[in-house]
N, C-alpha and C positions, 0 to 999 in steps of 0.2 A: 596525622588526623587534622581534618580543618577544625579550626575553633573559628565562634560566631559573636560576638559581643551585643547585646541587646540591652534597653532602660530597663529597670526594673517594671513600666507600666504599660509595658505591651508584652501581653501573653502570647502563647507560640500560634492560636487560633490566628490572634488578629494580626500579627508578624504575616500567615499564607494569604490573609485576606488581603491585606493589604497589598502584597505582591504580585497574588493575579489581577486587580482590580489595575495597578499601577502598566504592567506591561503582563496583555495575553500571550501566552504560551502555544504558540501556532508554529507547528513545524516548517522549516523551507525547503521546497521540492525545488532543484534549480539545477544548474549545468555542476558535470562534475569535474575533475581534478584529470590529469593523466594517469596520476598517481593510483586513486580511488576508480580508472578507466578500468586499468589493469588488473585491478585485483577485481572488479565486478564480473570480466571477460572471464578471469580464472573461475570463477563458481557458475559459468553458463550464461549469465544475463548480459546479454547483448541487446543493442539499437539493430532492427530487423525494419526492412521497409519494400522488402519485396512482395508478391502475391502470398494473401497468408489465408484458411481456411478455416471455414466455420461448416461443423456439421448439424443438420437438423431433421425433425420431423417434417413431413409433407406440411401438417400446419402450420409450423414455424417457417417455413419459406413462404407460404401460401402470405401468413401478414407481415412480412420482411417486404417481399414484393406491394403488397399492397399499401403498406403505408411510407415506405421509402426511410425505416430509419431501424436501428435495430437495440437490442434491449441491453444497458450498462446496469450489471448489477452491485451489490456491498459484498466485500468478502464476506462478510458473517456470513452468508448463505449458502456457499460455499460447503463440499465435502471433506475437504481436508484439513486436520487439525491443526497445519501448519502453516495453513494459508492466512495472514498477516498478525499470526498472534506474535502476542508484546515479547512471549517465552524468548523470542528473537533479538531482543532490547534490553540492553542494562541500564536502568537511571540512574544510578548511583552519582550521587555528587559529594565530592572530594577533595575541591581545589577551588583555588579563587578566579579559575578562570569559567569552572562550570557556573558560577554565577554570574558570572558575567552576559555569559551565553544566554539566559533565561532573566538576565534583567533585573536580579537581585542585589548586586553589589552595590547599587548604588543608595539600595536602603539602607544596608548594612552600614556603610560607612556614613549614611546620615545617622542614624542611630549612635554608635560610635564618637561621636563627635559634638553631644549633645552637651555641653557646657558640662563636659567633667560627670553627669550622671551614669555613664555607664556600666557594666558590668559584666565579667566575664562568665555566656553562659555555662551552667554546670554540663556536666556529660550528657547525662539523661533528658536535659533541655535539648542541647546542642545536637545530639543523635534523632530525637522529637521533630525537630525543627526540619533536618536534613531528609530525611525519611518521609514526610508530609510534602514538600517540595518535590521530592523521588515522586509519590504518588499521585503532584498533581500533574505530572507531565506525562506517566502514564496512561491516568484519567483523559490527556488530551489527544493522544493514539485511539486510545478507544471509538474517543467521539469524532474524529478525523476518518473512520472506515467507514461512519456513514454519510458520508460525503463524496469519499473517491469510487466513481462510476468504473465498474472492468467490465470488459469484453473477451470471451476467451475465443479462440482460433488454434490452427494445428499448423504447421511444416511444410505438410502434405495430405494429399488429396486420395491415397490409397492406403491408406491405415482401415486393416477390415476389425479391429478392434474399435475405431473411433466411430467406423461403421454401425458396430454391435450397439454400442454403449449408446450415441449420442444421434445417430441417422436411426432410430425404431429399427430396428434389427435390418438393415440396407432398404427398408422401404422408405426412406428418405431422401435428403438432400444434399452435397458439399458445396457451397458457394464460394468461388473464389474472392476475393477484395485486394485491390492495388488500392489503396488508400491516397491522398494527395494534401488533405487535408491533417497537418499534425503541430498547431496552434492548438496549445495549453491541453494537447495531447502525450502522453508517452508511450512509445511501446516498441516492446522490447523480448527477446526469449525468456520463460524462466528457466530460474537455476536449482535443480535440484541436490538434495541433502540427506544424509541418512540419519541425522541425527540434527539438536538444535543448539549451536553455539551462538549465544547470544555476546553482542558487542555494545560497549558501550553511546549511549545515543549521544551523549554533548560532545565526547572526544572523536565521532564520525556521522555527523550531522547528518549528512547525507548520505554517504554510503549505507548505512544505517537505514535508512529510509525505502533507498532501491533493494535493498535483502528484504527487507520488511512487507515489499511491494510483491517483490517476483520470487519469491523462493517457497517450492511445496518438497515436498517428501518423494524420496525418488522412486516409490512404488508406480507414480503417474508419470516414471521418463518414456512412455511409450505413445504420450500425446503429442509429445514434441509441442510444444504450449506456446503459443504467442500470447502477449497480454495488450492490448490495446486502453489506455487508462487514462480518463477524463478527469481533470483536476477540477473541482465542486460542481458534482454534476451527474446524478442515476440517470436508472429510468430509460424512455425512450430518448433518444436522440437519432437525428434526420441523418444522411449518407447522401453526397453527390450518384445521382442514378450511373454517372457513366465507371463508378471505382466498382461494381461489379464486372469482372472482366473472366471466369469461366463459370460453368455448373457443370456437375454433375450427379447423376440417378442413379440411387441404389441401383441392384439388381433384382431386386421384388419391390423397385416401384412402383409399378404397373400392376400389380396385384391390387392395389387399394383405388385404383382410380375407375369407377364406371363409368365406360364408353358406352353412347349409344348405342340401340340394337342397328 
C-alpha cells in the first residue's frame, strides 16, 4: 500500500489544491509504442487513411456542400454508453511512480522534508488523500470530451443498414472523403467490445487514452466506424474541396427532390 507523509498543517482539501494548482492534470495524446501498436491492432483500432464514408440526409449534404466543412461533435452526444466513458479507466493510484506521473511527488517529498515536522499519514487520511487525486483525474477525462471534436464515417459505401439508419431511409447521401490533411488529427478504426474492461490510466498513458477514444459496444460492428478526431477543437470545421473524391444517391433520392414541370 503506498503511504504518504504529510505536516500536520495541511489538511487533505488543501494537500489536492495545492497540487492541481502546482501541475494541471492534462492528459497526453501522442505517438504510440510498438508495444501499445499491437495490442490496440489486437482490439480493432487501427491508423485507416484511405477513402472513408460519411452517410447523410439530403440536408446534411445540401450544407456540407455549401459551407465546405463538416460537423465535429463531443462524445457525450453520442448513443452509445460506451462511447468514451471513464467505466473504461482505472485511476487508482498505488505507487510512487503514479505520482510522479501526475506531478505529485514532488510535493510530497517537500512536505516530508520539512525540518523534522512531519508525520505519517493515518490510513483513513492516506486512502482520503489518494482517492481525491483518483477523482481529480477522472474529473479531467470528463472535462477533456468536451474538447475532442469526432467525426464519424463507415468502411464502405453499400451498408443498406447505414443507409436505413443515417442516409433518411436511402433518400440520402454517402460521401466519400480521401482526407490529406491529418495535423493534430487522429483517425483511426474503432474497436469494438462486449463487455468493459477498464485499464489503468497512469500505468498506460496512452493506450488508455486510444480505448478511451475508439472503443463502442459491438452491437454497432456493423458500421464498420472510422473516427476521424480533432484535438481541442468541435463544431464546424472547414474540409479541402478537392478530399471529396465519390458520392453516392440513395435509391429514393429522387423521391424528395422537385423537378420542374
Amino acid at each position: 500500500m503506498l503511504k504518504l507523509r504529510l505536516t500536520p498543517r495541511h489538511s487533505m482539501y488543501e494537500t489536492v489544491i495545492y497540487i492541481m494548482k502546482m501541475k494541471s492534470l492534462k492528459p497526453e495524446i501522442r505517438d504510440i509504442s510498438e508495444i501499445e501498436l499491437k495490442e490496440l491492432e489486437g482490439w480493432g483500432i487501427r491508423s485507416y487513411d484511405e477513402i472513408i464514408y460519411k452517410y447523410v440526409s439530403y440536408d446534411t449534404f445540401y450544407k456540407i456542400i455549401e459551407n465546405g466543412s463538416l460537423y465535429y461533435s463531443t462524445s457525450d452526444k453520442f448513443n452509445d454508453p460506451f462511447d468514451s466513458t471513464n467505466e473504461f479507466l482505472d485511476f487508482t493510484i498505488d505507487n510512487e511512480k503514479h505520482l510522479e506521473k501526475i506531478g505529485a511527488d514532488f510535493f510530497f517529498k517537500f512536505l516530508s522534508s520539512e525540518g523534522g515536522k512531519n508525520s505519517v499519514l493515518t490510513d483513513e487520511q492516506n486512502n482520503e488523500l489518494l482517492s481525491n487525486l483518483s477523482l481529480s483525474l477522472s474529473k479531467t477525462f470528463e472535462e477533456l470530451k468536451g474538447k475532442i471534436g469526432i467525426s464519424c464515417f463507415s468502411k464502405h459505401y453499400n451498408n443498406q443498414l447505414m443507409w436505413s439508419h443515417y442516409a433518411d431511409k436511402h433518400k440520402g447521401v454517402c460521401i466519400g472523403f480521401k482526407f490529406k490533411n491529418f495535423q493534430n488529427y487522429i483517425q483511426k478504426s474503432v474497436g469494438y467490445f462486449d463487455s468493459i474492461t477498464p485499464i489503468n490510466q497512469l500505468n498506460h498513458e496512452v493506450l488508455s487514452i486510444y480505448k478511451w477514444l475508439f472503443a463502442k459496444s459491438r452491437v454497432w460492428s456493423y458500421e464498420n466506424e472510422i473516427r476521424r478526431i480533432k484535438i481541442d477543437q468541435t463544431g464546424l470545421i472547414p474540409f479541402e474541396k478537392d478530399e471529396i473524391v465519390e458520392l453516392y444517391f440513395g435509391i429514393s433520392f429522387l423521391k424528395q427532390i422537385r423537378l420542374p414541370p
